[in-house]
C-alpha positions in Angstrom: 0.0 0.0 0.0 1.0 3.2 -0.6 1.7 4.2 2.9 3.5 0.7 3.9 7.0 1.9 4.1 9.6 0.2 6.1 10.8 2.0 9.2 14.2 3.4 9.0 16.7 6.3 8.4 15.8 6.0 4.3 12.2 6.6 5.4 12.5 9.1 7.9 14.8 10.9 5.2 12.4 10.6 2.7 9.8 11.9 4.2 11.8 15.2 5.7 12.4 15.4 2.1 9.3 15.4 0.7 8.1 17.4 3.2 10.4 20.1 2.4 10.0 20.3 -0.8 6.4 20.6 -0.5 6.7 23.5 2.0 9.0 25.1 -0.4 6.7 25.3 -3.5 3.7 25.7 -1.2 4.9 28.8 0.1 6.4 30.0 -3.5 3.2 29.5 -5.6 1.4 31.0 -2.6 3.8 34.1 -3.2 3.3 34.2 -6.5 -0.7 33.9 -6.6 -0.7 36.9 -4.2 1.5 39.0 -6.2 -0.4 38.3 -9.5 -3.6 38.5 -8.2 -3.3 41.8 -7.0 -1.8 43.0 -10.3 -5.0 42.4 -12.0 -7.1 45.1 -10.5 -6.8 49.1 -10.5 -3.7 50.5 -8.0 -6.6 52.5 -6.4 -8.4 49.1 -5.5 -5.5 47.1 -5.6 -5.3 46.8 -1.5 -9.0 46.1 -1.2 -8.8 43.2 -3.5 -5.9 41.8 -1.7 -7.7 42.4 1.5 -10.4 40.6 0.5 -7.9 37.7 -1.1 -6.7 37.2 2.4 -10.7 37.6 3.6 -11.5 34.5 1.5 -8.7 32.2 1.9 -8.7 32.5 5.5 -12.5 31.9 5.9 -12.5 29.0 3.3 -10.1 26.8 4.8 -11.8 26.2 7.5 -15.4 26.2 6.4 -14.1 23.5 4.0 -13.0 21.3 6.3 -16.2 22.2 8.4 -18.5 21.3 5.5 -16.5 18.3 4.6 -17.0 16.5 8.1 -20.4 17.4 7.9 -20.9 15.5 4.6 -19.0 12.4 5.8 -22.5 10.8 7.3 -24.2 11.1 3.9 -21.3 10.4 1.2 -19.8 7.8 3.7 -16.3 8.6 3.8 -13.9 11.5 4.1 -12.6 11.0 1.0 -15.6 11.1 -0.9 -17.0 14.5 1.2 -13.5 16.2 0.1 
């Protein structure tokens, strides 16, 4: 299965390095979504739009995962509710 991996210092470094790399481009699309999104509106409204960027993406992470636990009794698994 695809999370069966032996125990070890080969898995342990594996995974530090996978999760490093996805921090890295993570953080550097995040970066570059921000800076490209505001780019695309007026400099007069430029800071409301990236206020209201911010708004969104911090109000729809967690109502996602609020909505997707809520599905889980009538889709039947997590997986299928995400």
């Amino acid at each position: 299965a695809f999370y069966s991996v032996a125990a070890g210092a080969d898995s342990v470094a594996w995974i530090i390095l996978l999760f490093c790399l996805r921090m890295a481009l993570g953080m550097a699309l995040d970066t570059n979504f921000q800076a490209l999104s505001g780019e695309v509106f007026p400099t007069e409204r430029r800071t409301t739009a990236q206020g209201f960027l911010v708004l969104t993406a911090g109000l729809g992470g967690p109502l996602g995962l609020l909505l997707s636990t809520r599905l889980v009794p009538y889709v039947g698994s997590v997986a299928a509710a995400s």
